[in-house]
C-alpha positions in Angstrom: 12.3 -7.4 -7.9 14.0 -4.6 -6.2 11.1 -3.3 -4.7 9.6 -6.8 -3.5 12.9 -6.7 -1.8 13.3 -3.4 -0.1 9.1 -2.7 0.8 9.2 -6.1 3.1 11.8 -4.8 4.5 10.7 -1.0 5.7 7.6 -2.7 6.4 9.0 -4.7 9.2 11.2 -1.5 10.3 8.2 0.8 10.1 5.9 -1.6 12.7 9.2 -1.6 14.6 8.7 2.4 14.8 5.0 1.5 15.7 6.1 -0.3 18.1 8.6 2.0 19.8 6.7 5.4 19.4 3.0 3.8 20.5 -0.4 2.9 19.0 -2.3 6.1 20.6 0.5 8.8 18.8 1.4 6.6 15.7 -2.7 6.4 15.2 -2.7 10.0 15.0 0.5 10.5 13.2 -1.3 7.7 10.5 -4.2 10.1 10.5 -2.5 13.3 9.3 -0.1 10.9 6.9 -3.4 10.0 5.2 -4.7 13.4 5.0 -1.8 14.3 3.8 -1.4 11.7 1.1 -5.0 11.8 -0.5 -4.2 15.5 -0.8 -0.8 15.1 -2.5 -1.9 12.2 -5.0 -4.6 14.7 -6.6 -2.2 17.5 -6.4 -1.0 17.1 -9.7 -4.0 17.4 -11.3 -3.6 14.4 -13.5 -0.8 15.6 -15.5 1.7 12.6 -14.7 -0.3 10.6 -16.2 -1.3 12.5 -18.8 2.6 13.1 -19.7 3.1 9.3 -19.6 0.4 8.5 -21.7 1.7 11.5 -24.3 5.1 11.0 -24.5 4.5 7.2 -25.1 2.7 8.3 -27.8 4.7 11.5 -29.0 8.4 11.9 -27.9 8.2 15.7 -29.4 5.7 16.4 -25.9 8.8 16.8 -23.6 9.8 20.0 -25.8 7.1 21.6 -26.9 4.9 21.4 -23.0 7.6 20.7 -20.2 8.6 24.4 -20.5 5.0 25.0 -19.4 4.3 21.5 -17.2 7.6 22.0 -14.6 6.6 25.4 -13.2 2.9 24.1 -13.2 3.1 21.8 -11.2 5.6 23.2 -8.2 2.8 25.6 -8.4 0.1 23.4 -7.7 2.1 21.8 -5.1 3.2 25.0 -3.3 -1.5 25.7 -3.9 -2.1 21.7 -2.5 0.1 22.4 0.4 -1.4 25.4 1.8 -5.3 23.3 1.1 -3.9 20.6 2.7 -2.8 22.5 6.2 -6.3 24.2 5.3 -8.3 20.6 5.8 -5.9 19.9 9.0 -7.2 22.5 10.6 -10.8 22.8 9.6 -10.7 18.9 11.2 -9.2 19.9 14.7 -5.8 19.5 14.5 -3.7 22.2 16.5 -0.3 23.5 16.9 2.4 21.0 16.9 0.4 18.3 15.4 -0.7 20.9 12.3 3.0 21.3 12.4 3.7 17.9 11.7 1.0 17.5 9.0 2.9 20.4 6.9 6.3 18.7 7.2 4.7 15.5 5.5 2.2 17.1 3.2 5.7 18.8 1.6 7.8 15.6 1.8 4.9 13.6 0.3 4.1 16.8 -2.5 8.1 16.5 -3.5 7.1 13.0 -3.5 4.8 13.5 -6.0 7.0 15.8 -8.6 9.5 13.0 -8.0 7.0 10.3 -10.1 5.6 13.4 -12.5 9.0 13.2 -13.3 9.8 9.5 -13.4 7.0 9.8 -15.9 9.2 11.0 -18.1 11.3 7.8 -17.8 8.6 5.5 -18.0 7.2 6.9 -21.6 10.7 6.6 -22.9 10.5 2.8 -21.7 13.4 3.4 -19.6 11.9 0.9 -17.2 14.8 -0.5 -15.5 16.4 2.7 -14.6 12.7 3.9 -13.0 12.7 1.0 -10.8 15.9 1.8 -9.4 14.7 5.3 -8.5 11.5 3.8 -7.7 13.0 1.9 -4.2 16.1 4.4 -3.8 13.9 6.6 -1.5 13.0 3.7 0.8 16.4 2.5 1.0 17.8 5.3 2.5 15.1 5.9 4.5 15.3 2.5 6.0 19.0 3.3 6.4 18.7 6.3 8.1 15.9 4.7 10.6 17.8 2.3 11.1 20.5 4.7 12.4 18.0 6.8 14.8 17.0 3.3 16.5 19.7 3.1 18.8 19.8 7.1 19.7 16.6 7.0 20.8 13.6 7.2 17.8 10.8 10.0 18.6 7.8 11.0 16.1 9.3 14.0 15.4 12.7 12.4 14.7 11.3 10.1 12.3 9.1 12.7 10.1 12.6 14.8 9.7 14.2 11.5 8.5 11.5 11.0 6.1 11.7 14.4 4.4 15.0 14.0 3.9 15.0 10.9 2.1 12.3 12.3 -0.2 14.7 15.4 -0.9 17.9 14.1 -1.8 15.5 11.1 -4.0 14.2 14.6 -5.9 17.1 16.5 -6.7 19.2 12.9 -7.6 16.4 12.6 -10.0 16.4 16.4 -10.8 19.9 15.7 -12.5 19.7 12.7 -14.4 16.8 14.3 -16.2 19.3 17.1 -16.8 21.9 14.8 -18.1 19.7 12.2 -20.0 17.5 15.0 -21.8 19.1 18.2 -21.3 17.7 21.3 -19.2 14.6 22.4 -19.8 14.1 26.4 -20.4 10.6 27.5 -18.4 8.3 29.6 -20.3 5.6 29.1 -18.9 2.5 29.4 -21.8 -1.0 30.1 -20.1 -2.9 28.5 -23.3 -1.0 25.0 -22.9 -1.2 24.9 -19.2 -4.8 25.2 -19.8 -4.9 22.8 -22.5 -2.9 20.2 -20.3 -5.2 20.9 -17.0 -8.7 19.9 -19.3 -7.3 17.2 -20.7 -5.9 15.8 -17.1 -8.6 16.8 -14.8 -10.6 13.3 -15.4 -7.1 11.3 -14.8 -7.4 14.0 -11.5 -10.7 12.5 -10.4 -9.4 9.3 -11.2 -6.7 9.5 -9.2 -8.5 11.4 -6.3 -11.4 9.3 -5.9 -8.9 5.8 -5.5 -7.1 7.9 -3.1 -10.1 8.2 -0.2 -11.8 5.1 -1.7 -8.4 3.2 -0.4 -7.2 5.2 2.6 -10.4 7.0 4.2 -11.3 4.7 6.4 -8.1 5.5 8.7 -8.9 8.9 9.1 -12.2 8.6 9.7 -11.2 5.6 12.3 -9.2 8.1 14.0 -11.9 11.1 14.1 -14.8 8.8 14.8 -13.3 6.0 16.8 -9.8 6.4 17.7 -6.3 6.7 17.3 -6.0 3.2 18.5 -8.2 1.5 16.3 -6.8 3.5 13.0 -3.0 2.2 14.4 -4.5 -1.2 14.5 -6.0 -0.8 11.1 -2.9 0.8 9.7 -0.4 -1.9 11.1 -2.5 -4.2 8.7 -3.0 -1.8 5.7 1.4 -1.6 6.1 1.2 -4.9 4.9 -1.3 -4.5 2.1 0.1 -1.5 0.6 3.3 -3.4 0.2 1.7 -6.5 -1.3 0.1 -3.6 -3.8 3.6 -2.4 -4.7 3.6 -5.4 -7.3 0.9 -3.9 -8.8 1.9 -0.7 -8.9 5.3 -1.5 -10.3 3.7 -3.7 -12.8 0.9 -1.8 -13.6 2.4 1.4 -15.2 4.6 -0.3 -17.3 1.3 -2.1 -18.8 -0.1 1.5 -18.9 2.4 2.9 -21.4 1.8 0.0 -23.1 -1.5 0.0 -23.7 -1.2 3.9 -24.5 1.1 2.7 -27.1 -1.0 0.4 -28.8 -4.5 2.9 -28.3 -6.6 2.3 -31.5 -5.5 -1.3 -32.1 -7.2 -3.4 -30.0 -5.8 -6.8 -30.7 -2.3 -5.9 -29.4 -4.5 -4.4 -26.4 -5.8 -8.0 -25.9 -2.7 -10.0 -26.2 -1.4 -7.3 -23.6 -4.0 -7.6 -21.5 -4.2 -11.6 -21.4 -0.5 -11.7 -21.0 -0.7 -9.2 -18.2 -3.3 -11.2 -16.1 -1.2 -13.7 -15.4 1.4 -11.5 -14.7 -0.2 -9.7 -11.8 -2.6 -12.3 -10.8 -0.3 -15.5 -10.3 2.6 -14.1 -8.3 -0.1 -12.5 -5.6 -2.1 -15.7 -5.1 0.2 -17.3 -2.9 0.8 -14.3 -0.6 -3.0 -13.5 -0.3 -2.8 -17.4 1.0 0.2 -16.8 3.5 -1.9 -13.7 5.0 -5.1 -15.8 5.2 -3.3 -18.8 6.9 0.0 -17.2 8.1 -1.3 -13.7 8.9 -0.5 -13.5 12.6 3.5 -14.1 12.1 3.5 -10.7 9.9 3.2 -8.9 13.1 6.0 -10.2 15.4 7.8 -6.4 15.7 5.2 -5.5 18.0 6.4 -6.4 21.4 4.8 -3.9 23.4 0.9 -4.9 21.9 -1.0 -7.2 24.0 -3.0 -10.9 22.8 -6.1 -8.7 22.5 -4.5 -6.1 20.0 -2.1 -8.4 17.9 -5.5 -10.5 17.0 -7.4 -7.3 16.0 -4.5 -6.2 13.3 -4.7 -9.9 12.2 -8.2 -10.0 11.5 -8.1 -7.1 10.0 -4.7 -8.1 7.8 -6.9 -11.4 6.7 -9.8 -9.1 5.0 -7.5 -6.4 3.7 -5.8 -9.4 1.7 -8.8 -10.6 0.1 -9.2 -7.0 -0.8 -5.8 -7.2 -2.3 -7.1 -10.7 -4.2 -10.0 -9.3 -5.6 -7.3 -6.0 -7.1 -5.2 -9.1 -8.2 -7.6 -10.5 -10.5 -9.2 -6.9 -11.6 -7.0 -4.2 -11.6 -5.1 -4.3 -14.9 -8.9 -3.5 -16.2 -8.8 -0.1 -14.6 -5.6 0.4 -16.1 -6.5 -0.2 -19.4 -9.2 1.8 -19.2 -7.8 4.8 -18.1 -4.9 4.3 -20.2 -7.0 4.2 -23.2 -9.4 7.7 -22.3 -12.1 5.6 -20.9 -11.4 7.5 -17.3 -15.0 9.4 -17.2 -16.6 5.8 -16.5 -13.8 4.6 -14.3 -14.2 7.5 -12.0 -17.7 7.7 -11.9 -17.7 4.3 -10.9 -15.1 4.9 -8.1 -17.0 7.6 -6.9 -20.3 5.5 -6.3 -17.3 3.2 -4.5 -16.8 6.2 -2.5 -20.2 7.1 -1.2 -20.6 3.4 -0.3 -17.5 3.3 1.7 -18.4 6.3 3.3 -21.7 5.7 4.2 -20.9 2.1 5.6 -17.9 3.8 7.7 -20.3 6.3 9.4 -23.1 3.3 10.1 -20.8 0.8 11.1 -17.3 2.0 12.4 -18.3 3.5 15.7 -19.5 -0.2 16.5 -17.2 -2.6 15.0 -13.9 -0.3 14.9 -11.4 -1.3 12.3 -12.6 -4.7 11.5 -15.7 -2.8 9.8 -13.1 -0.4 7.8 -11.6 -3.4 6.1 -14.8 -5.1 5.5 -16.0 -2.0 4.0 -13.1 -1.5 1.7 -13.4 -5.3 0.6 -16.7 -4.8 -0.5 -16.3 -1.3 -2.5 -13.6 -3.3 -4.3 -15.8 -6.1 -5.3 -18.5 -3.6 -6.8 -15.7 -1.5 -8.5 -14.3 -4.4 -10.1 -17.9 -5.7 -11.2 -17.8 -2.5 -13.1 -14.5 -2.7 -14.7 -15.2 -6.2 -16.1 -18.9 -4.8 -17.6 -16.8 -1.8 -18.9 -13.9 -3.0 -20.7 -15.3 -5.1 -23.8 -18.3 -2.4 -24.1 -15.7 0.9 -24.3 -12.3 -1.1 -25.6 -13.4 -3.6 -27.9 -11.4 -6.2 -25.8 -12.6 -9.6 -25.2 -12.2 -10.2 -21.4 -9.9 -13.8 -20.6 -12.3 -15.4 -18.8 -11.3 -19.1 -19.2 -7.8 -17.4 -17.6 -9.8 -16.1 -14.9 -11.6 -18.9 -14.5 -8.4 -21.5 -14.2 -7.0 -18.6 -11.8 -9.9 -19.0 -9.4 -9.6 -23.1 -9.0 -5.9 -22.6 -8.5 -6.4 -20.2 -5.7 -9.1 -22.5 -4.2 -7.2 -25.2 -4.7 -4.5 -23.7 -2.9 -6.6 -22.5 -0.1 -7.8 -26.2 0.0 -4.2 -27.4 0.2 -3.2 -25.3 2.6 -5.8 -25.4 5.1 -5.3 -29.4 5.0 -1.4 -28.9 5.7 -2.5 -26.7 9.0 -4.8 -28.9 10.1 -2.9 -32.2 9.5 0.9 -31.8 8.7 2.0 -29.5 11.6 5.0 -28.3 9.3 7.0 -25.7 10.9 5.5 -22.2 8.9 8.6 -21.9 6.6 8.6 -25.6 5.4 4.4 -25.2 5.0 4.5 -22.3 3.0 7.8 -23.8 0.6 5.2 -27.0 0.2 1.7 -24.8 -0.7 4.1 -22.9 -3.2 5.1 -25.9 -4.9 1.5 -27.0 -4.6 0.6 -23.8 -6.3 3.1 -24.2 -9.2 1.8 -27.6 -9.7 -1.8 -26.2 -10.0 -0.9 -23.4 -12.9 0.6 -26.0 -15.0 -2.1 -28.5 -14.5 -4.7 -26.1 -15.2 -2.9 -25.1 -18.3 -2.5 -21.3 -16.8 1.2 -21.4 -18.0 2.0 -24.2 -20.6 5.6 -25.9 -20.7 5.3 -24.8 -24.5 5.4 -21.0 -23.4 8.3 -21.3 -21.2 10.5 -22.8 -23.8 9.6 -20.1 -26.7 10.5 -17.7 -23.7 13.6 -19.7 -23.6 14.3 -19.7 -27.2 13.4 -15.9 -27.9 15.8 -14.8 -24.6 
């Protein structure tokens, strides 16, 4: 809840900075920001989630390998900086703007010891104090933003703000570990740093291969097209990544989880069929808002004219559909991965990959960003095709597909609603969205997605 409060929020104040700074320099600012982001999710080599997955499983992990994981992985990051700077330059970016790629690459690196260390939380279920640290780095940024609007906000105003919200996030962090778990002593031990690195380099390609399968296609709109058109696509993707925050606040509790319970696959399946109704319902009615309501997401930009404000809609419209199709299919990724089947996962991902690539160089020179979402909706169908073949083949768990099934009518029968009160109510948007929620409420229980019966033995176990 506290981050479906707070991302909405530096959504709207991030267009806002858009909107100010300019689509040409915030394209290219979005450019190196992606760069430096596919670089700093891999930079870990897969060890956060390898330590999730092995303290869920074996508390005695946090003494016997953090010794060896903490100086590990500032290493890497102080190795994945310098690569990152590397790439920046190999792909023609000079002086002040290589500048400003090294400033993010190390806020968004810290970023990244920050949730190897939240990890740590997580496999101790300590869920509720995670989410709290989970949105404390966006709140002060959107404080501190919010400050800098009235003195004037510049590019190079708004990176510094950004690094420093990721630091003090870090070292707050830094000492309730301290205080919850005591300090750690580092000895570093070569043979368990190596041990650790093999066993997290799939959960590495994993985690590589969903960072440029999700966020290519703005850097390569911004070295094949232009800054414009990856501004355009980003102002769109702003919206989808935080729609995707419910996932990903959901989804790693349901990955410790499923760790938990590896080698027992009937609790895996009551998981899992409680879990798809968890992500899947709550994002049905926002993927409906951005296909019928998609154009009022983008009222910061003041400055943008007719032509561009339709653009970033179209392109919001098939980014949500991509963000349906991760509704219905991503908790089957997470189970796999969560339960050593990654070698399959990323292997599939990777084909995802060449696809998207290959469609980007054929088709985004032509059709600019509208192509990049297309692209990315398709590679997520075809990913997801694989994930359900996968799962009962490599988990022994029986897929819900009545659920999915009753989860599909209720999302058509909500588009079918909806479209009928834009075409014949005229409601103001506010009153039409309340009324296609309560339609969509009255679909779950009538399709028997969530029975009465559950809610009260909810009731009567709280």
């Amino acid at each position: 809840m506290l981050n479906l409060l707070v991302k909405p929020g530096w959504v709207v104040l991030e267009n806002v900075v858009q909107d100010r700074i300019g689509h040409e320099l915030f394209g290219t600012f979005t450019a190196l920001l992606t760069l430096a982001t596919i670089v700093a999710a891999v930079s870990d080599l897969g060890t956060t989630q390898l330590t999730t997955k092995r303290l869920a499983a074996s508390p005695s992990f946090f003494t016997d390998f953090f010794p060896t994981l903490l100086p590990l992985r500032a290493g890497l990051g102080v190795g994945f900086l310098a690569l990152t700077v590397g790439l920046g330059w190999v792909l023609g970016y000079r002086g002040h703007w290589l500048l400003l790629l090294a400033i993010t690459a190390a806020g968004l690196l810290l970023t990244q010891y920050t949730l190897f260390l939240r990890g740590v939380l997580q496999a101790h279920q300590r869920f509720n104090t995670d989410a709290v640290l989970s949105v404390l780095e966006r709140l002060l940024l959107l404080g501190l933003v919010l400050a800098l609007l009235p003195m004037g906000l510049t590019l190079d105003r708004f990176v510094g703000v950004r690094t420093v919200a990721v630091l003090f996030t870090f070292l707050l962090l830094v000492g309730l570990i301290r205080r919850l778990y005591g300090r750690v002593a580092l000895r570093p031990r070569w043979a368990q740093a190596r041990q650790v690195l093999l066993e997290s380099l799939p959960l590495a390609f994993i985690t590589l291969v969903y960072g440029l399968n999700e966020r290519i296609d703005m850097l390569m709109l911004e070295r094949l097209v232009s800054a414009r058109e990856a501004s355009y696509y980003a102002a769109a993707y702003r919206w989808v990544d935080a729609v995707m925050m419910y996932l990903w606040t959901v989804l790693p509790l349901f990955f410790a989880r499923f760790a938990h319970a590896t080698g027992r696959p009937e609790e895996q399946q009551k998981l899992l069929w409680f879990g798809q109704r968890i992500v899947t319902v709550p994002l049905l009615l926002v993927v409906g808002f951005g296909l019928f309501r998609g154009e009022l997401l983008f009222f910061q930009f003041k400055h943008s004219t007719p032509t561009e404000l339709l653009r970033m809609t179209q392109c919001l419209q098939i980014l949500f559909l991509n963000v349906l199709v991760h509704a219905f299919f991503a908790i089957y990724s997470t189970l796999l991965t969560s339960t050593d089947h990654e070698k399959p996962v990323s292997w599939l991902v990777t084909g995802s990959i060449v696809l998207n690539t290959g469609l980007n160089f054929l088709l985004l020179p032509r059709y600019g960003a509208l192509a990049g979402a297309a692209n990315t909706l398709l590679c997520a169908v075809v990913v997801s095709i694989g994930y359900v073949w996968l799962v009962p083949r490599r988990t022994g768990v029986q897929l819900p597909l009545a659920v999915l099934w009753r989860l599909a009518l209720a999302f058509g029968g909500l588009c079918a609603g909806w479209y009928a009160l834009r075409t014949y109510a005229g409601l103001p948007w506010w009153l039409e969205t309340g009324v296609a929620g309560i339609w969509l409420l009255v679909l779950i229980f009538a399709l028997g997605i969530v029975s009465f019966s559950e809610l009260q033995a909810l009731r009567k176990k709280g």
